[in-house]
C-alpha positions in Angstrom: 124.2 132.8 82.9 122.7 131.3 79.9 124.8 129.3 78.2 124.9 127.2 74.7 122.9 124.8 76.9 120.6 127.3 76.9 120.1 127.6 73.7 120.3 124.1 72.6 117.2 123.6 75.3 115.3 126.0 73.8 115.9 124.9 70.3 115.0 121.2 71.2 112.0 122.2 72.8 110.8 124.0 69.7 111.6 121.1 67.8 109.5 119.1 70.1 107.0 121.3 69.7 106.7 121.7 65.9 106.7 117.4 65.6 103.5 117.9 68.0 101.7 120.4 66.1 102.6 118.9 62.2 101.8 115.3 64.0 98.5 116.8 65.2 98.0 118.6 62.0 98.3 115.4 59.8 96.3 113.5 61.8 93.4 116.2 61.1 94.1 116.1 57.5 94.0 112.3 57.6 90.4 112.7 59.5 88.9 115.2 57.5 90.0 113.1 53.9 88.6 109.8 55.1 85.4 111.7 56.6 85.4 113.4 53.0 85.4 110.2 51.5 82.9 109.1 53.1 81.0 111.8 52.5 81.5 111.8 48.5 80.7 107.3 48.8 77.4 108.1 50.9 76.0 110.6 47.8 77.4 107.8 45.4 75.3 105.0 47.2 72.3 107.5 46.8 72.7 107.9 43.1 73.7 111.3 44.0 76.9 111.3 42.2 78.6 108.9 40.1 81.4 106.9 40.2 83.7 109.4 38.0 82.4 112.5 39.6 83.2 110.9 43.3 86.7 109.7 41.8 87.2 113.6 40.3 86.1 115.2 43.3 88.1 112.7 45.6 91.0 113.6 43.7 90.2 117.8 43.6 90.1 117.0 47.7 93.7 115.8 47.4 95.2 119.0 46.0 96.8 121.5 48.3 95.2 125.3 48.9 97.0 127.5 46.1 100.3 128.5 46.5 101.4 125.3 47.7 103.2 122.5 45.8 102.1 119.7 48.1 99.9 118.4 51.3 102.8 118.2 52.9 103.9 121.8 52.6 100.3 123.3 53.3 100.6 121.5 57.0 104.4 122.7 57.5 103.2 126.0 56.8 100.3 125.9 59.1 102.9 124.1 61.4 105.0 127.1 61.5 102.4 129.8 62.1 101.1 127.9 65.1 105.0 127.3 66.3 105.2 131.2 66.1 101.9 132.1 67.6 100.0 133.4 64.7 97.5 130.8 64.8 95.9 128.7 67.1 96.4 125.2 67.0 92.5 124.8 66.7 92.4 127.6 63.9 94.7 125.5 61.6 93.0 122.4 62.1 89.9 124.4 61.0 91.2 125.4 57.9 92.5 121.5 57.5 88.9 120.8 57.6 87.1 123.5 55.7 90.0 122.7 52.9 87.1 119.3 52.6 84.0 121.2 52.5 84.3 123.1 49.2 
């Protein structure tokens, strides 16, 4: 017989689950900013790009996809998807990534 134990299992281990796949998530976004950064600071040394364009474009790498009001919500979203099987874990942190490669 399954029970409110049960259930309160089940709901914990989604919980668990989600905290894995947003901490994952973050730490992608995290990666891909600072390797952005990097990336935008290399053509800067090179005389590439100057110090406002870098600064603009830094800042352009900061905003979330459209449709979302924050960072935040764009990896709670993706979070969510994975949580219900609509996307794979390594799909998301794909888009994370590609998000830095405009």
């Amino acid at each position: 017989m399954r029970g409110p134990y049960h259930l309160e299992e089940k709901t914990r281990e989604r919980e668990q689950l989600s905290k894995y796949i947003y901490d994952y998530l973050s730490s992608g976004l995290y990666g891909a900013h600072q390797a952005y950064q990097k990336r935008l600071y290399d053509l800067y040394v090179k005389g590439d790009l100057s110090g406002q364009e870098a600064a603009r474009l830094d800042k352009k790498g900061l905003q979330p996809p459209v449709g979302y009001s924050s960072m935040k919500n764009w990896v709670a979203e993706l979070t969510e998807r994975v949580v219900r099987g609509e996307l794979s874990k390594e799909k998301a942190a794909a888009q994370i990534r590609s998000h830095f490669e405009r």
